[in-house]
C-alpha positions as CSV (number, residue, x, y, z in Angstrom):
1,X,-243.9,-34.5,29.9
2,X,-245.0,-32.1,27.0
3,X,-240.9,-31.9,25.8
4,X,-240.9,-35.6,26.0
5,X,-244.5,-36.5,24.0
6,X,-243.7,-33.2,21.6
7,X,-240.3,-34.6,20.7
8,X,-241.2,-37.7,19.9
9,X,-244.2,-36.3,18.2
10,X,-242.2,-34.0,16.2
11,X,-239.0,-36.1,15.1
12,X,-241.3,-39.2,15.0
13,X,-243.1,-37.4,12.4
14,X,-240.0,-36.5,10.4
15,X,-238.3,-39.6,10.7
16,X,-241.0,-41.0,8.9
17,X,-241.2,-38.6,5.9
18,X,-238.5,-38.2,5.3
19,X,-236.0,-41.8,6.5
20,X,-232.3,-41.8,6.4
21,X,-232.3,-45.6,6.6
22,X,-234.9,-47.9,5.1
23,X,-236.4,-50.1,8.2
24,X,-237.6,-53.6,7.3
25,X,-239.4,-53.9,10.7
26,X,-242.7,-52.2,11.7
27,X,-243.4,-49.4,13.4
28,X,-244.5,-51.1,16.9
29,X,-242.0,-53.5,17.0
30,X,-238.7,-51.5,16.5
31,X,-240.2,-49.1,18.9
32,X,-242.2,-51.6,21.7
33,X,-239.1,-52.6,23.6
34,X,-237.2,-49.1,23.6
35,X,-240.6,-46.9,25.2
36,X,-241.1,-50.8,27.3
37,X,-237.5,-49.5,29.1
38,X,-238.1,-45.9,29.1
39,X,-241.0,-46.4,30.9
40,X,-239.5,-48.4,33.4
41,X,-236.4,-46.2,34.0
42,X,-239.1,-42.9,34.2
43,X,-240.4,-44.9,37.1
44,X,-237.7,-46.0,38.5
45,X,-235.9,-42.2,38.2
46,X,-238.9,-40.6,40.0
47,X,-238.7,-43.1,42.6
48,X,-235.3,-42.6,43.4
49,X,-233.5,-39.4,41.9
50,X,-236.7,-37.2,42.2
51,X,-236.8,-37.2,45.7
52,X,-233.1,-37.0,46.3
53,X,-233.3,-33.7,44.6
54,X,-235.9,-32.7,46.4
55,X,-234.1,-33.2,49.6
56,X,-230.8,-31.2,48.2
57,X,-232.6,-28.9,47.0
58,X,-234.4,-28.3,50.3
59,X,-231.6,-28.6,53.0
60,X,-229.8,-25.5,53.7
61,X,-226.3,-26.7,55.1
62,X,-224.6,-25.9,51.6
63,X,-225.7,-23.5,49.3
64,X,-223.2,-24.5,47.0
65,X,-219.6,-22.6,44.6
66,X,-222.2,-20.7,42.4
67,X,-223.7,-19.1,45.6
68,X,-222.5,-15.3,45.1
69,X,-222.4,-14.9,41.3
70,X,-224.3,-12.8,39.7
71,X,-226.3,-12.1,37.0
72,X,-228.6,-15.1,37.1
73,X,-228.2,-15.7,33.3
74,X,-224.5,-16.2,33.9
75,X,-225.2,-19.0,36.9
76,X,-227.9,-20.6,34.4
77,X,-225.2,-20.5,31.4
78,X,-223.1,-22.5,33.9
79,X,-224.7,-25.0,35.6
80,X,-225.5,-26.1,32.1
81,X,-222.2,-26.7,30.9
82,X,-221.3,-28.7,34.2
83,X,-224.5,-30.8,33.7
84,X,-223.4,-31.0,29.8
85,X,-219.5,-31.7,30.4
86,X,-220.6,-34.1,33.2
87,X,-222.5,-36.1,30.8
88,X,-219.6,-36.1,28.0
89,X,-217.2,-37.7,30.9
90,X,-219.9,-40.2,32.0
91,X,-220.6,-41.6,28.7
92,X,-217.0,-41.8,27.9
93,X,-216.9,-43.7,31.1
94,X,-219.6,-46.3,29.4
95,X,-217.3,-46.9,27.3
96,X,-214.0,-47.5,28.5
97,X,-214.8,-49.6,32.0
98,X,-215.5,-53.1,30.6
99,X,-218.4,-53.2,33.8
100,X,-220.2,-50.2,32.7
101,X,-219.6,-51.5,29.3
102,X,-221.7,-54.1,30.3
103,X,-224.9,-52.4,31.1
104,X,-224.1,-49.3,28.5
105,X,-224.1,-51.8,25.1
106,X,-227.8,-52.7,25.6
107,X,-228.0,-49.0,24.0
108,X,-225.9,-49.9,21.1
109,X,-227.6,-53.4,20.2
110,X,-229.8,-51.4,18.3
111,X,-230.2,-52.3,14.6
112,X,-232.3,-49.7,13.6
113,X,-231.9,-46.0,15.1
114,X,-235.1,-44.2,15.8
115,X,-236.8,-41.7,18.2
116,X,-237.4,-44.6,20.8
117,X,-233.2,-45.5,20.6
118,X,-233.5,-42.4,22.8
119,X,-234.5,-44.6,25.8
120,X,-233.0,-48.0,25.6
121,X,-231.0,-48.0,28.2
122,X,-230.6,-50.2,31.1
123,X,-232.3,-48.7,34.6
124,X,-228.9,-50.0,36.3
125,X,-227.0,-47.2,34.0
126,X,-230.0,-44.9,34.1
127,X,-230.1,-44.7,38.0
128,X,-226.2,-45.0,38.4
129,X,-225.9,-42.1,35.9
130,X,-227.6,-39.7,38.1
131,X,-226.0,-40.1,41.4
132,X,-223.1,-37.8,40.0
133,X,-225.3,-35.6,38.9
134,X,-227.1,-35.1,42.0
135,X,-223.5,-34.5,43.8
136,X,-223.0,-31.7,41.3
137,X,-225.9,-30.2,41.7
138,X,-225.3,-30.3,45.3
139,X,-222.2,-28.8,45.2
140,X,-222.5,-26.1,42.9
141,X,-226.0,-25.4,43.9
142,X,-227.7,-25.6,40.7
143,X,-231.1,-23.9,40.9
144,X,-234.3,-26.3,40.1
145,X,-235.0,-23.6,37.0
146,X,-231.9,-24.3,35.4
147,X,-231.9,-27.8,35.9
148,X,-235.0,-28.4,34.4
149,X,-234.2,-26.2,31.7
150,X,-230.9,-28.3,30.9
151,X,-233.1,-31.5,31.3
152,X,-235.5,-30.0,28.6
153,X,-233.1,-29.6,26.1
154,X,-231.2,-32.8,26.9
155,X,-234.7,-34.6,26.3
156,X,-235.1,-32.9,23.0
157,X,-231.7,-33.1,21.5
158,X,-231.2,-36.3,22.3
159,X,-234.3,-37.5,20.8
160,X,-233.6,-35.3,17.8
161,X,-229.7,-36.8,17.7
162,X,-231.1,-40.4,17.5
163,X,-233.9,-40.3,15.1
164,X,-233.9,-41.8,11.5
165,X,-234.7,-38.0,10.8
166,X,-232.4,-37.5,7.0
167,X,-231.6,-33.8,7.9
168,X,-229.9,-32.1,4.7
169,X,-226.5,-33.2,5.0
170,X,-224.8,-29.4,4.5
171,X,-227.3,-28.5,7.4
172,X,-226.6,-31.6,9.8
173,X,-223.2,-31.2,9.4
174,X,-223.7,-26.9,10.3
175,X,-225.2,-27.7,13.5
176,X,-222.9,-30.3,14.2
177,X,-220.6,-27.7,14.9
178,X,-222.4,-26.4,18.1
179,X,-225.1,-29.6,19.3
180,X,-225.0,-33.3,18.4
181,X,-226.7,-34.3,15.5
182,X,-228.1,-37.3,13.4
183,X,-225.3,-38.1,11.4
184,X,-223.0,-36.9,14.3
185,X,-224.3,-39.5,16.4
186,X,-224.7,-42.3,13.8
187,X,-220.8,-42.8,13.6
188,X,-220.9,-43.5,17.7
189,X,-223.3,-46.2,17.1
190,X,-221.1,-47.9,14.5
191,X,-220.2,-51.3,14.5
192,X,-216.4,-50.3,14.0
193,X,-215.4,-49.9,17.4
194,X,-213.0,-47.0,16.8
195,X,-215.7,-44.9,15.4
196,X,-217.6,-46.4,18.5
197,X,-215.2,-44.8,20.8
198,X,-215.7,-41.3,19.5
199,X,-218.3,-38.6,19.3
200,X,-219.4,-39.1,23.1
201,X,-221.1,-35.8,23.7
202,X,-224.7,-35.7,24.3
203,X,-226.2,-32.3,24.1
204,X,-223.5,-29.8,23.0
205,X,-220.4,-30.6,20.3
206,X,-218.1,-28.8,21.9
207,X,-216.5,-31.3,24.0
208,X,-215.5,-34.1,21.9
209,X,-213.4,-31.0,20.2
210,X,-211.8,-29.8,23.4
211,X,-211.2,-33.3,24.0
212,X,-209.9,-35.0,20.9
213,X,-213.0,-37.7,20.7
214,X,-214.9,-35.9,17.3
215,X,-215.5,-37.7,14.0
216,X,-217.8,-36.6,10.9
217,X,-218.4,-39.5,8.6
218,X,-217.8,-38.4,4.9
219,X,-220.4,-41.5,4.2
220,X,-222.9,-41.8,6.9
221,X,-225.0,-44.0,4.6
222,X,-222.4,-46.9,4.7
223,X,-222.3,-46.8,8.7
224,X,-224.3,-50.2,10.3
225,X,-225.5,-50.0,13.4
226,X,-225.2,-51.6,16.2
227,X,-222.8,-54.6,17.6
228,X,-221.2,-57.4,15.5
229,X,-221.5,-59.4,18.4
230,X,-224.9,-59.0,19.1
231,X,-226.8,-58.9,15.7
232,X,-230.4,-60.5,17.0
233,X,-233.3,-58.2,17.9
234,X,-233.7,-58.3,21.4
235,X,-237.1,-58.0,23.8
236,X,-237.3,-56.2,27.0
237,X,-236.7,-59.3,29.4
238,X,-233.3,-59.9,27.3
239,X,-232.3,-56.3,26.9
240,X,-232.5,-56.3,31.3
241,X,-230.8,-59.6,31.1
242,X,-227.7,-58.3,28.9
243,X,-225.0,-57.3,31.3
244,X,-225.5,-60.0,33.5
């Protein structure tokens, strides 16, 4: 809870002084609907995924393929590139299945990036997302430690990587190199769909590299956001209607 409030404290405060795009709406109603949705898929995760990982990580049938290895810093090291590269593959997923497709462009019907883009996302995707995960984490026995501490840093990157933060270009486009950044992540929420289909990782850089799927926009201030189909501003009853 204190990486969640503290990022959006912290980039939320940025964002603000210092605005890559102008926003002509206020500051409760471009964010309302997005926190509306988070807070409904935080329920709905600790309902469901919570205690599933409880019960995995209780059992003792299969202590999993990273049982053995030694140092602990290696095991930590990872179990968060398989949570990372899992996420990578699942997104691209989002993209490319015309059903998940469905439920994944509520994210990109956003107009206007900010902290709160973070968490529009459908609880259908939301839950679904985090069967696979629970499988992985089953079968390579990833500790609690170092799935919280991946979950930390996925909370604050991807907060940071969708804020309307204008990070020094020469400086967003150094850290693009190792974690996904503002402008990074701007060009996959383009309204061009080939720029759409690219830059799918969610924490580290690396894998849209190994995998061919990177772009850097030379003019991240000409990208528009969101979907040329969709162009209205929806509320939290439509944004749950969407795929259906």
């Amino acid at each position: 809870m204190t990486a969640i409030l503290g990022s959006i404290f912290l980039f939320g405060i940025l964002e603000n002084l210092f605005p890559f795009f102008q926003y002509k709406q206020s500051f409760s109603r471009r964010m309302s609907q997005n926190f509306a949705l988070g807070l409904l898929n935080a329920i709905a995760t600790s309902l469901t995924t919570v205690l599933l990982l409880k019960w995995v990580w209780q059992q003792n049938i299969w202590l999993g393929l990273f049982k053995g290895i030694k140092p602990l810093w290696l095991v930590g090291i990872l179990s968060f590139l398989v949570l990372d590269v899992y996420l990578y593959f699942w997104h691209r997923l989002m993209h490319t299945w015309p059903i998940a497709w469905r439920f994944h462009r509520v994210h990109h019907t956003e107009m206007s990036m900010n902290i709160s883009t973070a968490y529009r996302f459908h609880t259908v995707e939301v839950l679904l997302s985090n069967l696979p995960k629970i499988f992985l984490v089953w079968l390579f026995g990833i500790r609690p430690i170092h799935a919280v501490i991946y979950e930390l840093a996925f909370t604050i990157i991807v907060v940071f990587h969708h804020s309307n933060w204008h990070l020094p270009e020469r400086v967003d486009k150094f850290l693009s190199y190792f974690i996904v950044t503002p402008n990074y992540h701007r060009l996959h929420h383009s309204q061009i769909v080939k720029e759409t289909n690219s830059n799918y990782a969610s924490l580290l850089s690396v894998w849209d590299r190994i995998f061919k799927t990177f772009g850097y926009s030379i003019n991240p201030q000409a990208i528009k956001i969101g979907l040329e189909e969709e162009p209205r501003e929806l509320n939290f009853v439509k944004l749950l209607k969407l795929p259906f």
